[in-house]
TIVO-2410 file (N, C-alpha, C; in nm, 3 decimals):
# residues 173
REC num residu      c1      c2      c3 atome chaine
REC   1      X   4.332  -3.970  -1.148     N      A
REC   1      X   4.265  -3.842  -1.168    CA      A
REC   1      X   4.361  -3.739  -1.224     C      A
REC   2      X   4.476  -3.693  -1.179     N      A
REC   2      X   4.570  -3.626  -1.206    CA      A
REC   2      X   4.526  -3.487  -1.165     C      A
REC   3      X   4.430  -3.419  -1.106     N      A
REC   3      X   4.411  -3.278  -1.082    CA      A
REC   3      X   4.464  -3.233  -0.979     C      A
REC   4      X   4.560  -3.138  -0.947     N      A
REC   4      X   4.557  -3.052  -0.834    CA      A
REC   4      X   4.467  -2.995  -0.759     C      A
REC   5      X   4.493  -2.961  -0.633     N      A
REC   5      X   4.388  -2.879  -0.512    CA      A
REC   5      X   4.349  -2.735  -0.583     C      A
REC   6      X   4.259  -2.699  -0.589     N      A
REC   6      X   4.229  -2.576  -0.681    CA      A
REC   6      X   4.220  -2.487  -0.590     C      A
REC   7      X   4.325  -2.341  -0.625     N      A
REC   7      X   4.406  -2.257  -0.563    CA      A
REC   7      X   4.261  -2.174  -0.517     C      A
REC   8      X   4.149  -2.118  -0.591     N      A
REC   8      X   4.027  -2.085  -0.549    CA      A
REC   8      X   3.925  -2.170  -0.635     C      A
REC   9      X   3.789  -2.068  -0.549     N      A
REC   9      X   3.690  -2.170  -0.604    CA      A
REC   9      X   3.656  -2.289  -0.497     C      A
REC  10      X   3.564  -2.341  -0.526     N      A
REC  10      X   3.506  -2.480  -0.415    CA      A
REC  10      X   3.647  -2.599  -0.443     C      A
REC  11      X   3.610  -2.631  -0.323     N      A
REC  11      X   3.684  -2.761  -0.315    CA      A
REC  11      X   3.613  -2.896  -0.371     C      A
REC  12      X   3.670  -2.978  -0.460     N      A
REC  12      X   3.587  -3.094  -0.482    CA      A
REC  12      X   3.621  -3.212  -0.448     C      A
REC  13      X   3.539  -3.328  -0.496     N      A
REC  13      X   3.590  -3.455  -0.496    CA      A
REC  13      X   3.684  -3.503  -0.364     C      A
REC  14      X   3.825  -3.550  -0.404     N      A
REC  14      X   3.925  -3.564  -0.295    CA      A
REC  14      X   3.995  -3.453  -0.210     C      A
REC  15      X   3.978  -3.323  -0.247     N      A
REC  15      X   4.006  -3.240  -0.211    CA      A
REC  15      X   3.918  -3.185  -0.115     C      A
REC  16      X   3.834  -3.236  -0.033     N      A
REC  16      X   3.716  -3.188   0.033    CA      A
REC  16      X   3.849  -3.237   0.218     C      A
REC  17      X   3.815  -3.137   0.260     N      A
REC  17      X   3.897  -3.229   0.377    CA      A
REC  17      X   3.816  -3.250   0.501     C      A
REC  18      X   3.701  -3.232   0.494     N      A
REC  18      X   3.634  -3.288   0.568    CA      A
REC  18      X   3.587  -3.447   0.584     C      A
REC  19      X   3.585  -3.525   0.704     N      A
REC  19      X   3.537  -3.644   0.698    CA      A
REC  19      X   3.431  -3.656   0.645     C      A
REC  20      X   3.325  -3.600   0.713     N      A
REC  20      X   3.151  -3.604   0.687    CA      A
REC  20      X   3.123  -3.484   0.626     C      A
REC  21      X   3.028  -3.484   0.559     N      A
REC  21      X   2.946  -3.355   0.469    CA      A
REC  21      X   2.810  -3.406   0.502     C      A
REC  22      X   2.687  -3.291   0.483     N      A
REC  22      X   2.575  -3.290   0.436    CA      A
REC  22      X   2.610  -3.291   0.277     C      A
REC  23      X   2.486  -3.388   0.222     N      A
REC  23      X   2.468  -3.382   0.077    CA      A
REC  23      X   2.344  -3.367   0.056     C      A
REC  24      X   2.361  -3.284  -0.092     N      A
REC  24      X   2.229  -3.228  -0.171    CA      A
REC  24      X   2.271  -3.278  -0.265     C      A
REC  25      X   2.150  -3.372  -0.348     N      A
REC  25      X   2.165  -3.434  -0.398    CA      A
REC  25      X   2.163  -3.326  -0.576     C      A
REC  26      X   2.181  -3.398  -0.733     N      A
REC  26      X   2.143  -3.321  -0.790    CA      A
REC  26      X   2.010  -3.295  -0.838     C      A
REC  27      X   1.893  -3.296  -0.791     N      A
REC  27      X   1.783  -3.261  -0.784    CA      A
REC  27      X   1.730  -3.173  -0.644     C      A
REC  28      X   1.868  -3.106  -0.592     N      A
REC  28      X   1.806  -3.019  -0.467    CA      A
REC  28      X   1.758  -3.079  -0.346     C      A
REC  29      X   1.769  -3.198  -0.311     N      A
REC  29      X   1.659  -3.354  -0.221    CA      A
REC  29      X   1.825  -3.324  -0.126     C      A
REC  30      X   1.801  -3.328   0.001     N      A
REC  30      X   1.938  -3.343   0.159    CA      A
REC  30      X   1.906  -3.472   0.136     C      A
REC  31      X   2.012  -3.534   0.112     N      A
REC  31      X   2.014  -3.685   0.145    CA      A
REC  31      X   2.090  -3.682   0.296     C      A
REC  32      X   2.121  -3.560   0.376     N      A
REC  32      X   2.170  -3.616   0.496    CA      A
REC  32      X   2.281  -3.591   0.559     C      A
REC  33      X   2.408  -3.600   0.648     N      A
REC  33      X   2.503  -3.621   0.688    CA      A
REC  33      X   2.527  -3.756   0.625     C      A
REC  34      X   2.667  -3.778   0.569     N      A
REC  34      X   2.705  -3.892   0.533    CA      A
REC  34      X   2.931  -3.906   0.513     C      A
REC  35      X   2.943  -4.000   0.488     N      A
REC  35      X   3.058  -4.005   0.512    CA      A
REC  35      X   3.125  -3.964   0.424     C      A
REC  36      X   3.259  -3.842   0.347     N      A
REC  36      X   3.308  -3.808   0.247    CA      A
REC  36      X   3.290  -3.899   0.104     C      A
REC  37      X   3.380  -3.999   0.153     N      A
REC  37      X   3.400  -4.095   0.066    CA      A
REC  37      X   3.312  -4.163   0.008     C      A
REC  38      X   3.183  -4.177   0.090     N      A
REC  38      X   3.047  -4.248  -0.001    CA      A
REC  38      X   2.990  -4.138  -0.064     C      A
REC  39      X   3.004  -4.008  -0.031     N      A
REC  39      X   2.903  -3.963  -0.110    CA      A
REC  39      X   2.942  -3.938  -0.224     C      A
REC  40      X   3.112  -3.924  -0.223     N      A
REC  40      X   3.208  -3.941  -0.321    CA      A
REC  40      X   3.174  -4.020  -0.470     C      A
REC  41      X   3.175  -4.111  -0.432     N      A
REC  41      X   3.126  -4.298  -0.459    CA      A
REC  41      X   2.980  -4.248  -0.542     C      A
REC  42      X   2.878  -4.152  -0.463     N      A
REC  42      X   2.756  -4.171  -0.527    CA      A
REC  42      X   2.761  -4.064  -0.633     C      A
REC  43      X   2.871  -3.953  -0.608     N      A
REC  43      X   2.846  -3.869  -0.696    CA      A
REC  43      X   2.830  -3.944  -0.821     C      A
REC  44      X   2.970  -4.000  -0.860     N      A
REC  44      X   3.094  -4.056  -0.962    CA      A
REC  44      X   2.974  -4.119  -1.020     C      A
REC  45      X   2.866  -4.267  -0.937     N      A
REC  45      X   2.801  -4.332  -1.024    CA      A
REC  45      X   2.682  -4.211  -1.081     C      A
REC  46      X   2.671  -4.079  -1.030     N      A
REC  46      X   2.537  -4.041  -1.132    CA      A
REC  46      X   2.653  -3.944  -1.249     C      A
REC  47      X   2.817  -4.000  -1.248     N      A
REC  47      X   2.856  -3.893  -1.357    CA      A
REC  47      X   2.889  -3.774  -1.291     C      A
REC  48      X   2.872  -3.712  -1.157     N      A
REC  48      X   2.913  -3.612  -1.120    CA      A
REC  48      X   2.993  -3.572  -1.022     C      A
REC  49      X   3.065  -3.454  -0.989     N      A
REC  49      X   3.144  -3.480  -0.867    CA      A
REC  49      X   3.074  -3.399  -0.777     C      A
REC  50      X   3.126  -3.391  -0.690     N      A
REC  50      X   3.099  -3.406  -0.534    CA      A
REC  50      X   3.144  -3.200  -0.464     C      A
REC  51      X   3.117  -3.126  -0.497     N      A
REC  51      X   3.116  -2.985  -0.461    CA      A
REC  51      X   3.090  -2.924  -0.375     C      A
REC  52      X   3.176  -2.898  -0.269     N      A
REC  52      X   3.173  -2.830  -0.147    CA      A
REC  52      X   3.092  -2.651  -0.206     C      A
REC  53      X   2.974  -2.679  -0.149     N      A
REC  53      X   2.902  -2.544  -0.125    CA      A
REC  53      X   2.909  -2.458  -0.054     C      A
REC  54      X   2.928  -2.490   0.068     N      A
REC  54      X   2.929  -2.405   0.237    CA      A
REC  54      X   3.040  -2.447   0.283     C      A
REC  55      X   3.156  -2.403   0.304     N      A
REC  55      X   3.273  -2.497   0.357    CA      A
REC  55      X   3.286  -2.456   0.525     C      A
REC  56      X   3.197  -2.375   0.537     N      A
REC  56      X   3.186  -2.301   0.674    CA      A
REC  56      X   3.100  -2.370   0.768     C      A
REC  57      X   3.000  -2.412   0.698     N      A
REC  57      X   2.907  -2.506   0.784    CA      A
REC  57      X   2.941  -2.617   0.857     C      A
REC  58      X   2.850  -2.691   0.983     N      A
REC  58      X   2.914  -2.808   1.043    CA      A
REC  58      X   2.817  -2.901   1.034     C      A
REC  59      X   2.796  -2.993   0.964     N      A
REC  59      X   2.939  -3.030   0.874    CA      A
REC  59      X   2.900  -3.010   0.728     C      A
REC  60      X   3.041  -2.916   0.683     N      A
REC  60      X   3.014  -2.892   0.589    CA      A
REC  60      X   2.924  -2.926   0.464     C      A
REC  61      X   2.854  -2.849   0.388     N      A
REC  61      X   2.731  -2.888   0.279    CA      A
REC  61      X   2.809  -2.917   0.143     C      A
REC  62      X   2.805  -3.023   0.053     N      A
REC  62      X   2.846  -3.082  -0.059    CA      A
REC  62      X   2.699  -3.118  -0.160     C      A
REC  63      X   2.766  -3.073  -0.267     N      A
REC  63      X   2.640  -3.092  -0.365    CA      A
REC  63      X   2.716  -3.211  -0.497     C      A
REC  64      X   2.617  -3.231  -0.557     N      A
REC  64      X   2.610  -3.328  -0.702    CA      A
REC  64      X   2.648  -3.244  -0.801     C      A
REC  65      X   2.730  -3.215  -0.830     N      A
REC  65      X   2.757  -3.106  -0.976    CA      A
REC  65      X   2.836  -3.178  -1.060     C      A
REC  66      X   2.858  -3.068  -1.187     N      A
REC  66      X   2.967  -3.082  -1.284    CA      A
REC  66      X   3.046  -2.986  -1.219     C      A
REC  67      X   3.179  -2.978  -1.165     N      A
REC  67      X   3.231  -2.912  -1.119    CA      A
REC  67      X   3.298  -2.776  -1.276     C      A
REC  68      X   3.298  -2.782  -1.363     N      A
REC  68      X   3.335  -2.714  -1.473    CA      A
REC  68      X   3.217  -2.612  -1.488     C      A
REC  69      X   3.082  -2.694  -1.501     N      A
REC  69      X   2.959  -2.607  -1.522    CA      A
REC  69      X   2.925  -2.507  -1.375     C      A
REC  70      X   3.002  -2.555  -1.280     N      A
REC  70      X   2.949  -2.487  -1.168    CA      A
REC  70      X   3.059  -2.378  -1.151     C      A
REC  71      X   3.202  -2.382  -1.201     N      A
REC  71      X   3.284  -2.256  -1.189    CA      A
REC  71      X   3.214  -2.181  -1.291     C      A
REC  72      X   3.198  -2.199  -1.436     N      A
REC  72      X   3.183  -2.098  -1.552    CA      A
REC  72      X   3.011  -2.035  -1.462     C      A
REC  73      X   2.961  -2.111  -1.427     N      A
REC  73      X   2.854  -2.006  -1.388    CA      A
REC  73      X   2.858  -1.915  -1.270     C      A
REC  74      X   2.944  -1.921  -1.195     N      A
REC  74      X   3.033  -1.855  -1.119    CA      A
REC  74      X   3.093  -1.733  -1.156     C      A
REC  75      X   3.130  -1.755  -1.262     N      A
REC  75      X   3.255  -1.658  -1.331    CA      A
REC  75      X   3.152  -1.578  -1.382     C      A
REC  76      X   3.031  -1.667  -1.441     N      A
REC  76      X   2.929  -1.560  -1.526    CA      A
REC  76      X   2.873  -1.481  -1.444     C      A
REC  77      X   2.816  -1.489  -1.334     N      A
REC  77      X   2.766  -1.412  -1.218    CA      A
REC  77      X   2.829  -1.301  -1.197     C      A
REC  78      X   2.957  -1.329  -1.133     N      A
REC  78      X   3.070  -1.205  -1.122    CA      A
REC  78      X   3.077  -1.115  -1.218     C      A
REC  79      X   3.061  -1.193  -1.315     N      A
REC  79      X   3.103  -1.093  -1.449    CA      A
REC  79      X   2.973  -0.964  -1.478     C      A
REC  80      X   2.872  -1.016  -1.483     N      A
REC  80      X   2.732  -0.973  -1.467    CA      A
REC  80      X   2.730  -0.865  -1.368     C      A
REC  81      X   2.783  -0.950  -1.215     N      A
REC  81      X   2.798  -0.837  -1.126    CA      A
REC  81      X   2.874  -0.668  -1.120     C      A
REC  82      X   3.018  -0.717  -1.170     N      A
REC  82      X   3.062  -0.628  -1.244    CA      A
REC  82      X   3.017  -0.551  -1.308     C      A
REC  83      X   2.976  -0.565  -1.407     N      A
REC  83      X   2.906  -0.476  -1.533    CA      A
REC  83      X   2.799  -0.374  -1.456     C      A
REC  84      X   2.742  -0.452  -1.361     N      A
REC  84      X   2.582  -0.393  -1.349    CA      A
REC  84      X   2.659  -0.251  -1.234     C      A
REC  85      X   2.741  -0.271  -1.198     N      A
REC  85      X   2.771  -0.190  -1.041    CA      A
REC  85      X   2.802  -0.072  -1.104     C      A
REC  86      X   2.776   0.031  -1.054     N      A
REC  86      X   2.768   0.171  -1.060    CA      A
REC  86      X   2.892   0.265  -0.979     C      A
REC  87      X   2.992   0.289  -1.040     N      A
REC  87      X   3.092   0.356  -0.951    CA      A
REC  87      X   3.087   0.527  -0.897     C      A
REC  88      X   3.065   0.552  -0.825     N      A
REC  88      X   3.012   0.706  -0.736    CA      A
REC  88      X   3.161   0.773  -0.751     C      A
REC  89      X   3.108   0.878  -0.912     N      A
REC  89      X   3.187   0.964  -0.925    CA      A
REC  89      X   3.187   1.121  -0.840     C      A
REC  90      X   3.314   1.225  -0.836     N      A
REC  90      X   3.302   1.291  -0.799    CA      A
REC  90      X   3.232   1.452  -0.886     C      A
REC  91      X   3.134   1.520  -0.898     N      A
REC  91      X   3.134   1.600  -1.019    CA      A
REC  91      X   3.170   1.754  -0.912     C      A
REC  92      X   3.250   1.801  -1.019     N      A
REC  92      X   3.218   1.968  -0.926    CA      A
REC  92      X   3.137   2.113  -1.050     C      A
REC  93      X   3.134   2.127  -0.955     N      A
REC  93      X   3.044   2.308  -0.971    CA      A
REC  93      X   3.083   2.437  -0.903     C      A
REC  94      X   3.155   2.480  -1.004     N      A
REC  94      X   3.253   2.598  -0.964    CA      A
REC  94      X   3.146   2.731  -0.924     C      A
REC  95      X   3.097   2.806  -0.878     N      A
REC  95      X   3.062   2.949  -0.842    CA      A
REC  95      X   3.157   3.021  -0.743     C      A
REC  96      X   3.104   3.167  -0.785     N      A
REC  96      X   3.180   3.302  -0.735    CA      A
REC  96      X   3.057   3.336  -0.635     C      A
REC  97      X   3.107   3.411  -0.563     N      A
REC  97      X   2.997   3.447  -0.422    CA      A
REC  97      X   2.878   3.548  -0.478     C      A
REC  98      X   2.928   3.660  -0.581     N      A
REC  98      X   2.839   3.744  -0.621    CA      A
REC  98      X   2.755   3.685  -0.773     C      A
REC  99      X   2.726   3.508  -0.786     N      A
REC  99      X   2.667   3.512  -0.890    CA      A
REC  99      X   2.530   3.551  -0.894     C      A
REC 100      X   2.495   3.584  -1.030     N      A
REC 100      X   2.342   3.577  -1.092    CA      A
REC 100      X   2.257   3.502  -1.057     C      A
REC 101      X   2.129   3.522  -1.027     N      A
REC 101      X   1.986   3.453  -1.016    CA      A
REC 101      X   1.977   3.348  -1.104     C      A
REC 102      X   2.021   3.361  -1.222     N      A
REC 102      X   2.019   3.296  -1.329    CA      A
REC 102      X   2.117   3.178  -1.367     C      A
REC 103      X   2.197   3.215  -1.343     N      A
REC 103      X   2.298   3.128  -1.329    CA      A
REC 103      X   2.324   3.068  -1.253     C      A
REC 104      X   2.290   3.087  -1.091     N      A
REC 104      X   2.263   3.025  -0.995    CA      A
REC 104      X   2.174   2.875  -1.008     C      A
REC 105      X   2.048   2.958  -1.092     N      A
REC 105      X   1.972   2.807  -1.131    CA      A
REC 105      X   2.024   2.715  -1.213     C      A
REC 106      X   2.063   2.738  -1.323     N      A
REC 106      X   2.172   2.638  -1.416    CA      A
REC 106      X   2.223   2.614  -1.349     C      A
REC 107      X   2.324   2.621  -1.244     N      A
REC 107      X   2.403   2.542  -1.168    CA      A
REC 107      X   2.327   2.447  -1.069     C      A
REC 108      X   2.202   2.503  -1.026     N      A
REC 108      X   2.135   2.438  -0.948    CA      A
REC 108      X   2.116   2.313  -1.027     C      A
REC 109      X   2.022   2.321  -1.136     N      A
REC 109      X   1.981   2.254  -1.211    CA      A
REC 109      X   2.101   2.115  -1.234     C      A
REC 110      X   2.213   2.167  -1.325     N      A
REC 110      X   2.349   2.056  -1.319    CA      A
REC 110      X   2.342   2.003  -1.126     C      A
REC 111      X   2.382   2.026  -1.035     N      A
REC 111      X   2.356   1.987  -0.872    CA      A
REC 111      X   2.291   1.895  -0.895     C      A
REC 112      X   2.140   1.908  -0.934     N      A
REC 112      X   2.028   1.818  -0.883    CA      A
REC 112      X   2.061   1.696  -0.966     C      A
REC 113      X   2.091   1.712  -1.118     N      A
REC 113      X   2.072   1.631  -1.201    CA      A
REC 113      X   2.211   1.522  -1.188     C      A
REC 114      X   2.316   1.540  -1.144     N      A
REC 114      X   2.450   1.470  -1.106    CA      A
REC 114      X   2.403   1.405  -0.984     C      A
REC 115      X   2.337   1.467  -0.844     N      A
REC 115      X   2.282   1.386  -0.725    CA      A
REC 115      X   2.206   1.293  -0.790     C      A
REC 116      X   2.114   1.308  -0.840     N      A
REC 116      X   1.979   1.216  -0.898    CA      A
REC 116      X   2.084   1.102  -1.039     C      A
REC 117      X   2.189   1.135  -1.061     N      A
REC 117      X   2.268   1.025  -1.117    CA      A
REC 117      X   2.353   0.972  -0.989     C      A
REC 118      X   2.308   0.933  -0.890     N      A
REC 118      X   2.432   0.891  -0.812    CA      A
REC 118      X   2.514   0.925  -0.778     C      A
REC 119      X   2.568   1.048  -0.831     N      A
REC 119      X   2.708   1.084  -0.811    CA      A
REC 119      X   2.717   1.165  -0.664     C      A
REC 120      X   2.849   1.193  -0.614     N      A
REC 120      X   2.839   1.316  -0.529    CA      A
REC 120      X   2.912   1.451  -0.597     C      A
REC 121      X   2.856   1.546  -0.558     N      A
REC 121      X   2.892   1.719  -0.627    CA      A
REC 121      X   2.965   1.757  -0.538     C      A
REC 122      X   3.109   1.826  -0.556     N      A
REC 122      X   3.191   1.930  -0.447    CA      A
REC 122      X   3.137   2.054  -0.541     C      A
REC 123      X   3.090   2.151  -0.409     N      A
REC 123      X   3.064   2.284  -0.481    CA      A
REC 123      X   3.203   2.372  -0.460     C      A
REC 124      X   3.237   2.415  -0.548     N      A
REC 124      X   3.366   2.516  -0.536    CA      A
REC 124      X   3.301   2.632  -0.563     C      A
REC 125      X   3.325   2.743  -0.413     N      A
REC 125      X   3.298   2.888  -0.451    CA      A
REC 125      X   3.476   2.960  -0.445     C      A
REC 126      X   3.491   3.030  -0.533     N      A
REC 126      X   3.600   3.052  -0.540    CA      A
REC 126      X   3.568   3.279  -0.518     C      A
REC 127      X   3.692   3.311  -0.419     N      A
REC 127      X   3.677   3.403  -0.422    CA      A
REC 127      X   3.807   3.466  -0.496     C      A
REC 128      X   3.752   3.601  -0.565     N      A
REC 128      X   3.873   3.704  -0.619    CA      A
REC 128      X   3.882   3.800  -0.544     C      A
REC 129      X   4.001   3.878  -0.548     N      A
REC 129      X   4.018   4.000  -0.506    CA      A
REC 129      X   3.946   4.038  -0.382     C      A
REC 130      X   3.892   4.173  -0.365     N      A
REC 130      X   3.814   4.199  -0.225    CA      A
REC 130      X   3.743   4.122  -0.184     C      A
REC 131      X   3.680   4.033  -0.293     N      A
REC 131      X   3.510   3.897  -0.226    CA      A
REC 131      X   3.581   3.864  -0.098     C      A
REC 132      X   3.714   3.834  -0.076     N      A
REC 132      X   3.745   3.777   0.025    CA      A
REC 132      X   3.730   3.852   0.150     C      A
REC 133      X   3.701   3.981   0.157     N      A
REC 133      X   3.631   4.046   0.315    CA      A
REC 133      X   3.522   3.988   0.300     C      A
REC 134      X   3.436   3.949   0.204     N      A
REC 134      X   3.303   3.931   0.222    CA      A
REC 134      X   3.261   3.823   0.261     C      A
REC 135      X   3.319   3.705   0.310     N      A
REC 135      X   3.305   3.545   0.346    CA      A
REC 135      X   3.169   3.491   0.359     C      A
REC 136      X   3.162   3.618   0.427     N      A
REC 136      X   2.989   3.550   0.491    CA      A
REC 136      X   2.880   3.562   0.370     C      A
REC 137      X   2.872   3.599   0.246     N      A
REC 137      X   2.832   3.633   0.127    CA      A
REC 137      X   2.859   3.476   0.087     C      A
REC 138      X   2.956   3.451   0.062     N      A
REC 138      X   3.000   3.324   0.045    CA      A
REC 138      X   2.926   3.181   0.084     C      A
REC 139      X   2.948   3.201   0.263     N      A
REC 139      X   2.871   3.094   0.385    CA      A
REC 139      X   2.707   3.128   0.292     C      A
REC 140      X   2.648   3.178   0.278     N      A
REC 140      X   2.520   3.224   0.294    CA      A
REC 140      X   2.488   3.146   0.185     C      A
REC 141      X   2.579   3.225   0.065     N      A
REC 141      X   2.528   3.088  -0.051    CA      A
REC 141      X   2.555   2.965  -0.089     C      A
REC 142      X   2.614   2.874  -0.022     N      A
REC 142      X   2.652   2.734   0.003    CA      A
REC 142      X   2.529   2.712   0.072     C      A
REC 143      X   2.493   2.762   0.248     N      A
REC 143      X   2.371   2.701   0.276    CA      A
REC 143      X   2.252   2.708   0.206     C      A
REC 144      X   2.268   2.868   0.140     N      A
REC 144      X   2.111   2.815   0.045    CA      A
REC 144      X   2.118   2.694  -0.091     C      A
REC 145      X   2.297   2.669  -0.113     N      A
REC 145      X   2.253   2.540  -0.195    CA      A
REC 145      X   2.225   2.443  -0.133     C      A
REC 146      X   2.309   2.405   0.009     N      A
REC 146      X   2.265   2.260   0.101    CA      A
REC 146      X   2.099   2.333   0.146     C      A
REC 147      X   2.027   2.391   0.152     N      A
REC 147      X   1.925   2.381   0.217    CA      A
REC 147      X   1.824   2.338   0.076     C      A
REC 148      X   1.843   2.409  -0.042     N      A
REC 148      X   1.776   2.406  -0.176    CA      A
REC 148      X   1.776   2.246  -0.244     C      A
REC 149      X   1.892   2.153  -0.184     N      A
REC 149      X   1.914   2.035  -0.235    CA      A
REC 149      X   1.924   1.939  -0.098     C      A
REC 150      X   1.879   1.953   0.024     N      A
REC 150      X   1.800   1.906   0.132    CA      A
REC 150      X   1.708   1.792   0.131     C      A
REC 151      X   1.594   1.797   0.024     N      A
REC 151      X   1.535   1.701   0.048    CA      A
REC 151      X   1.608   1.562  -0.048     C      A
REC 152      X   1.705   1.603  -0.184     N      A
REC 152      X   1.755   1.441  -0.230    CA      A
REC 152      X   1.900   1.430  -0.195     C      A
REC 153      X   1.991   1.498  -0.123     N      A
REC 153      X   2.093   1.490  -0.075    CA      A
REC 153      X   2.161   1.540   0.075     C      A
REC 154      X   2.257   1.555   0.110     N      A
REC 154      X   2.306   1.608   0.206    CA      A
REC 154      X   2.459   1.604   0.228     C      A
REC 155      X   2.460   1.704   0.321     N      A
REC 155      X   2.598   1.764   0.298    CA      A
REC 155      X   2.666   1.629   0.385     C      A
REC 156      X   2.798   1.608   0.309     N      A
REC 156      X   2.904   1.496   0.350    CA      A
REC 156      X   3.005   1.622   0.403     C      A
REC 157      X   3.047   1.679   0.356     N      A
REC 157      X   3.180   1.812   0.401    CA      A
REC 157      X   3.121   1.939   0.432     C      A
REC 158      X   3.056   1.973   0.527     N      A
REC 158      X   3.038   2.134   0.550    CA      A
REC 158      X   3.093   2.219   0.515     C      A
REC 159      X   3.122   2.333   0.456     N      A
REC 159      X   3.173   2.445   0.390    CA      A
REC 159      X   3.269   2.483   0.488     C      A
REC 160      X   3.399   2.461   0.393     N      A
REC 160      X   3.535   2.498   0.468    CA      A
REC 160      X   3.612   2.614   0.371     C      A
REC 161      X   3.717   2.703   0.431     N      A
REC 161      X   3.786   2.759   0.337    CA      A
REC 161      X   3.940   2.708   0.352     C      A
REC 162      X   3.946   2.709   0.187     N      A
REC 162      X   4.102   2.639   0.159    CA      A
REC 162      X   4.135   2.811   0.086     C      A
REC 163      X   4.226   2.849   0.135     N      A
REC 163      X   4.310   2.956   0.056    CA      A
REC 163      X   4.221   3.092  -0.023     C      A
REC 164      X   4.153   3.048  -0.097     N      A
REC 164      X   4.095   3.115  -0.183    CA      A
REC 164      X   3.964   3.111  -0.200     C      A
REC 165      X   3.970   2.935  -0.151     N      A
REC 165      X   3.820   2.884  -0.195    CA      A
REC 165      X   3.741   2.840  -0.110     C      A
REC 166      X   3.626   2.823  -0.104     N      A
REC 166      X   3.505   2.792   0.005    CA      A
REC 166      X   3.467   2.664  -0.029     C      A
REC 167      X   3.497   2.514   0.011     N      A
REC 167      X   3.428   2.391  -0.076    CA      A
REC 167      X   3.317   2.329   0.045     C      A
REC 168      X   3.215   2.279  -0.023     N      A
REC 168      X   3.118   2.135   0.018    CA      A
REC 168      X   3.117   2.058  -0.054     C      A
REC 169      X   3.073   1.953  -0.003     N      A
REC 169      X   3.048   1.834  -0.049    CA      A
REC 169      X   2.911   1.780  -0.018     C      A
REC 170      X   2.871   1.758  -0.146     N      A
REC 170      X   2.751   1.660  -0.132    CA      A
REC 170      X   2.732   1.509  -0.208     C      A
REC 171      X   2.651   1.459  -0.074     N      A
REC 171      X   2.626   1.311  -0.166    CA      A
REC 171      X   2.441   1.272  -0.192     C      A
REC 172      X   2.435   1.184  -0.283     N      A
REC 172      X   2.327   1.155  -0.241    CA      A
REC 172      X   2.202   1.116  -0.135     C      A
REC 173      X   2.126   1.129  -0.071     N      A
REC 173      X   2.075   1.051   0.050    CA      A
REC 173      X   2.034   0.930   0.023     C      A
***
C-alpha cells in the first residue's frame, strides 16, 4: 500500500484501530457489527475502502467509500461553510447630547438599518465643554435610543461614562 496514518480526516482501511466496526454498506444497507479485517476484505472486492465515519461510537461505524471522493467533499462543505458565515461587525454612531430632532432620526435610521444587518452598534455620545454638568441630558438620550430600538435589539453594555464620553452597546435580538 505504501500510505501513511492520515494526520486528520477519517481513519481508513488499516489504519482503523478498532477490532470490530459497524458497516454501512455503499448503498446506505448496516450490514452489521463485523470484524475489521473482513469488512476490510469486502470493501477492496467492491473497489472501495473501508472509512471510519463515527470513530466515537461503540463499535465504531465504517462505511464503503472512495476515501479521496469522501475528503474533497469534505473540504467542499467547509469551504461552502466558510463563505456562507456572516462575521458580527462592530458599527458606531457618534452623537452630542444637545442633537437635533432631525438628525437624531438619520442616526436612528443608520441604528436600525446596521441591527437589521446583523451587526452590533456602540452609540458614542460625546460631551464638549459645559454638556458635561449636564449628564443626565445625555442618560436620557441613550435610553430613548435603547427604548426606540427595543423591539429588534437590546442593550449588551448599558450606558457608561469614559472621560468625555457616554457609550452603549447594542446587539441584535
Amino acid at each position: 500500500m505504501g500510505q501513511q496514518m492520515p494526520k486528520h480526516g477519517p481513519r481508513f482501511n488499516e489504519f482503523i484501530q478498532s477490532p470490530k466496526v459497524r458497516v454501512i454498506d455503499e448503498n446506505g444497507e448496516n450490514l452489521g457489527v463485523m470484524l475489521t479485517e473482513e469488512a476490510m476484505e469486502q470493501a477492496a472486492a467492491v473497489g472501495l475502502d473501508l472509512v471510519e465515519v463515527s470513530p466515537n461510537a461503540d463499535p465504531p461505524v465504517a462505511k464503503y467509500l472512495d476515501v479521496g471522493k469522501f475528503k474533497y467533499e469534505a473540504q467542499k462543505k467547509a469551504n461552502l461553510q466558510r463563505k456562507t458565515q456572516k462575521t458580527q461587525e462592530i458599527k458606531e454612531i457618534k452623537m452630542r447630547p444637545n442633537i437635533d430632532d432631525h438628525d437624531y432620526d438619520t442616526k436612528m435610521k443608520k441604528v436600525v438599518s446596521f441591527i437589521e444587518d446583523g451587526d452590533k452598534v456602540k452609540v458614542t455620545l460625546r460631551f464638549r465643554g459645559r454638556e458635561m454638568s449636564h449628564q443626565e441630558l445625555g442618560m436620557a438620550l441613550l435610553q430613548r435610543v435603547a427604548e426606540q430600538t427595543n423591539p429588534i435589539a437590546k442593550v449588551e453594555a448599558y450606558p457608561r461614562l469614559e472621560g468625555r464620553q457616554m457609550l452603549m452597546v447594542l446587539s441584535p435580538k
